[in-house]
N, C-alpha and C positions, 0 to 999 in steps of 0.2 A: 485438477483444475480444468474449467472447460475452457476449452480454445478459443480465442478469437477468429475469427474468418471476418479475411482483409481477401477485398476484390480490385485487382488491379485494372484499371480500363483503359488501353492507349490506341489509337489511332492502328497502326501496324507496329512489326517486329524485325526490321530493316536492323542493320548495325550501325545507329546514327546516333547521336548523341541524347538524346529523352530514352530511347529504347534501354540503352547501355545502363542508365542510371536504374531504371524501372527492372533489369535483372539483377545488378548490385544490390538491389534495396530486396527484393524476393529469396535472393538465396540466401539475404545476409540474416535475417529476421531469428530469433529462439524459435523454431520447430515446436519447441514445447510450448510456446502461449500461442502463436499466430499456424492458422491454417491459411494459405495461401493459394488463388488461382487469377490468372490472370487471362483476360479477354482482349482478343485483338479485333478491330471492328474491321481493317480493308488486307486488303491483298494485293499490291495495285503492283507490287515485284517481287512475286511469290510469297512465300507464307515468313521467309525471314530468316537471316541468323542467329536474332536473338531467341526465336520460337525454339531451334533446336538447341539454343543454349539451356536455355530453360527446361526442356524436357531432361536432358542430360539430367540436371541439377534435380529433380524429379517431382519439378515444378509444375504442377495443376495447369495445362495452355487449353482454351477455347479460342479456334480459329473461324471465325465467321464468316468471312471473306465479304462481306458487303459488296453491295455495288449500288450506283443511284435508280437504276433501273431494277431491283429487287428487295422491295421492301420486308422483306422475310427475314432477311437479318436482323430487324429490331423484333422481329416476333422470338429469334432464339436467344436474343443478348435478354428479354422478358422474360423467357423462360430458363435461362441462369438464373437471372436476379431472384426469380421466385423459389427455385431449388436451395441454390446458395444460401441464401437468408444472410447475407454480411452484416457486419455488423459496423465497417469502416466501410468505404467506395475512395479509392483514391484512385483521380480518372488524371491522364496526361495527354498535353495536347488538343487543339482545338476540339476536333471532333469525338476524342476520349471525353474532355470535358464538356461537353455539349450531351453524350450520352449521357453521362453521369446526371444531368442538370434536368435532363427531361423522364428518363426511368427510373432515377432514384427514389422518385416517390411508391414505385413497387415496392421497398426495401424501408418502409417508412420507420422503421429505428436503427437503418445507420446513416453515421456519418458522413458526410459528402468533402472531400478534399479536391480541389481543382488546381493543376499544376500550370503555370504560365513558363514555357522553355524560351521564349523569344522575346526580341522586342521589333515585332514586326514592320518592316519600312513599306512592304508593299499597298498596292490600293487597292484592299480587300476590306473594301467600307461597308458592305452587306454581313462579313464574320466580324467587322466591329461591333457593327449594333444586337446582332447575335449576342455574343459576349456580353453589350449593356444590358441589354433585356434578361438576360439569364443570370448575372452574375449573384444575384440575391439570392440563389441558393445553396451556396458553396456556403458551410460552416469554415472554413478557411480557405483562405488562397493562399496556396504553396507561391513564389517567383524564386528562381533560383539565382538571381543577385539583384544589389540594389537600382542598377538600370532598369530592368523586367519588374521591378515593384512600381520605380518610377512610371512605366508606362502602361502597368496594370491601373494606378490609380485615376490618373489623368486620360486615358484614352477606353480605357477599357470601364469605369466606375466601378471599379472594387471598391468598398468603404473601406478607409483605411485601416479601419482595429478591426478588420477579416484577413489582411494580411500580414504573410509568415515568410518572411527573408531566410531561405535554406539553400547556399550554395551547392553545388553538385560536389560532386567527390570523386578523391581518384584515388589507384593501389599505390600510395607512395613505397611500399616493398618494391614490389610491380617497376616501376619506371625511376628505380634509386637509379642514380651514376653508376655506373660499370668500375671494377676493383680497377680495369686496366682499360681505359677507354681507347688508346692506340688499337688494341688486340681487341678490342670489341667493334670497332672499325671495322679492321678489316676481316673480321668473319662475318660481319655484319653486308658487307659490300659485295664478297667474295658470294655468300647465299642468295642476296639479291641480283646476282649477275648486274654490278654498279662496277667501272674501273677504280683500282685502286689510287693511281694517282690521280683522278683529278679532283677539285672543289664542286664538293655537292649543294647548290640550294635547293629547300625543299619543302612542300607543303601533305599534311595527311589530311583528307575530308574529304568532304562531298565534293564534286564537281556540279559545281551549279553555280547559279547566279550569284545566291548569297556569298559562297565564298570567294567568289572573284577570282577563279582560277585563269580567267580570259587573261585579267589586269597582272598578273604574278607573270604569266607567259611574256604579253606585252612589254613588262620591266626587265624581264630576259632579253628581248632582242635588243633593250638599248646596253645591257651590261655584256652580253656575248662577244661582241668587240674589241672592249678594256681586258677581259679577262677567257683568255685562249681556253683555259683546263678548265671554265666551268661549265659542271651539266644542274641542266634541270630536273628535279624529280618531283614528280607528282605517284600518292598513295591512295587509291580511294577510287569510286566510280560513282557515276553518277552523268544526268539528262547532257551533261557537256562534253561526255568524254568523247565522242566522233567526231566533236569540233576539233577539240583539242590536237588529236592525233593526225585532223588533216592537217591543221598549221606548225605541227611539232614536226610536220616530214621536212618541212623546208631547213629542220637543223639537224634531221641525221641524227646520229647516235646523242647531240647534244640535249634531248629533251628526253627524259624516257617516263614510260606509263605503266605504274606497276600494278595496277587492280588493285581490289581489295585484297587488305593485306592484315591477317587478326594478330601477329605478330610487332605489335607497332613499337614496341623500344627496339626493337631490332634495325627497322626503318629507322630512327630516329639517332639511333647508335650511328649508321652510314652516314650522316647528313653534317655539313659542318656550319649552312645557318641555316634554322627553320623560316618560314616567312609564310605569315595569313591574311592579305588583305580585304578582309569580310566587308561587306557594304551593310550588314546590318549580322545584330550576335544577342546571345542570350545570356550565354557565360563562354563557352568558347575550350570546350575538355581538353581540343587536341593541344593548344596554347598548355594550360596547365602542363599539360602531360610531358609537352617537349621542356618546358621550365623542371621538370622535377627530374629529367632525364641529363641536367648541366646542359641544354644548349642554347647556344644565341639567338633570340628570335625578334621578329621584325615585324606588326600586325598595327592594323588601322587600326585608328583612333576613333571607334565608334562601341557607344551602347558599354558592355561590360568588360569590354576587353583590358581599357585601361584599368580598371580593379583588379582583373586578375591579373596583369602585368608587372603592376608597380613599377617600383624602380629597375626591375631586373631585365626590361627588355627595350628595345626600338616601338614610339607609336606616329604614326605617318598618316596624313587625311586619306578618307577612303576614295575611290575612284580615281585615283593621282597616280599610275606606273611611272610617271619620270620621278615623283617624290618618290616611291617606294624603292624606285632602282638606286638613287643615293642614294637613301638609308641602307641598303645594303652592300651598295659598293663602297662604304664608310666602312664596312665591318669586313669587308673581304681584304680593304686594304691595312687592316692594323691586329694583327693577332693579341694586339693586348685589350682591345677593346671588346675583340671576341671573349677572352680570356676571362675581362673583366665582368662581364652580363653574365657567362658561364656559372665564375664563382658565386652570384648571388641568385642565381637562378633558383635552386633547389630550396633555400627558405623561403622562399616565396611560395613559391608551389607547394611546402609543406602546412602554408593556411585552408589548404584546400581536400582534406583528407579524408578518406571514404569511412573510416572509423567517427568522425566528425559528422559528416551528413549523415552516417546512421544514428547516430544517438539522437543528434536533431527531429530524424522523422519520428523515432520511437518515442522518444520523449514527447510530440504533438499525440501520436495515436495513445497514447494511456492519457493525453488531457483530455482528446474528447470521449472518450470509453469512461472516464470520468464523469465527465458532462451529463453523458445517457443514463448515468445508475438515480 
């Protein structure tokens, strides 16, 4: 049978959550129908972890490293497309989709899928109208939940029977409860140099604006007081991290900064409530992830989060540290409340399963592989 060749096109290869999903989906693919490579357009913090995840996995990577100041990079993403000859183009992310939208006509019998990860809050009304003006040639538009559809429609003109509601997915093997979650604690805490006795709050992600690492921090200094043994922990890197650590000095060993960390049930095993207060979300993996892992989690009330929440967690307005800090010093003071989110945490997060969003994509790439015969 001849292969299909699926060209993956995403922005860069960083370990953030569109990247993560876009490896899951390449390595997860039958070998035997799908030939696979995947195109990274920028380089803007090196070539990536997912890049080296991917080669491992012995995943086909073209690293272009663009920049706005050299236009040669669309000249060798043209000269992919033309070797290549795919027969899908599934592009992620603004600029993945934006390539896909303008060179896919090199490639003029495959299909064009354009993935929507966000539901953008910033004022970037120039990649809006980008987006309107181009949206017309996506054969589908992927959104990976029904917020991100919501504001593909309405903000972005996707017509709406072009869009395809595909939540992300995660290893529910991967981030199952621990047999013995005491003893997964403390090897857990013990590895990350965390003390064992105190109460861990914690966030895994970017540091950046979007996830409001500032406002988590800021929620710390009013709960620091009530609660002697609590430390903060923050997993992840990113543009805020030197902010971060100059106003984390003012608490001493009570704030700590663990970098990236690919380990992340492990992080999450240490932690006794997760908390993400995002100002704006797409779908929100690390949320899923710490719900599939049994823990209590505490995340604004914006865009997708409450879907992937449900009932199984705390939702609080965004930009609000004194709302955020109740919600969790609600939870720091009642272990059955904790207890109680815990328990319903993992069916919840079991709606969200990476065997699920693969079958999802596969089942879209044989409709339109269909489509073309």
């Amino acid at each position: 049978m001849k292969r299909v060749r699926l060209l993956y096109l995403i922005t860069e290869l960083r370990a953030a959550g569109a990247e993560r999903i876009l490896y899951q989906l390449a390595t997860g693919l039958p070998s035997e129908r799908y030939e696979v490579r995947v195109v990274s357009l920028e380089s803007p913090h090196g070539d990536g972890e997912v890049a080296a995840w991917l080669q491992r996995a012995g995943i086909g990577v073209t690293l272009l490293r663009m920049t706005k100041a050299d236009p040669r990079g669309a000249l060798r993403l043209a000269f992919v497309l033309r070797s290549f000859r795919p027969h899908l183009i599934h592009a992620h992310l603004f600029h993945g989709n934006l390539a896909g939208r303008l060179l896919g006509w090199l490639s003029p019998r495959a299909s064009l899928i354009s993935t929507h990860h966000v539901v953008e809050r910033r004022p970037l009304q120039l990649r809006r109208a980008i987006d309107r003006a181009s949206a017309w040639r996506d054969d589908v538009t992927v959104c990976v939940s029904e917020a991100v559809a919501s504001y593909a429609r309405t903000q972005l003109g996707v017509r709406p029977g072009r869009v395809r509601v595909i939540p992300n997915g995660i290893d529910l093997r991967r981030f199952a409860p621990p047999a013995d979650p005491a003893a997964a604690r403390r090897a857990a805490r013990e590895r990350l140099g965390l003390p064992q006795a105190a109460t861990l709050l914690g966030a895994v992600g970017r540091l950046d604006e979007q996830k409001a690492c500032l406002d988590l921090l800021a929620a710390f200094d009013r709960l620091a007081p009530l609660h002697p043994d609590l430390v903060l922990v923050f997993a992840g890197r990113g543009p805020l991290e030197a902010e971060l650590r100059q106003r984390a000095a003012a608490h001493g060993e009570r704030v700590r900064l663990l970098g990236f960390q690919e380990d992340v049930p492990a992080v999450l095993d240490a932690l006794d409530v997760f908390a993400l207060p995002s100002l704006w979300e797409g779908f929100g993996l690390s949320v899923a992830e710490a719900l599939a892992r049994g823990k209590p989690v505490v995340v604004s009330a914006v865009d997708s989060l409450p879907e992937v929440v449900g009932q199984a967690g705390l939702l609080v307005p965004p930009a609000r540290p004194a709302r955020l800090a109740e919600a969790v010093d609600e939870l720091l003071r009642s272990p059955a409340a904790r207890a109680e989110l815990a328990a319903r945490a993992p069916a919840q997060a079991a709606r969200f399963s990476l065997e699920g969003m693969r079958a999802a994509y596969l089942e879209l790439y044989e409709e339109l592989l269909t489509r073309r015969r």
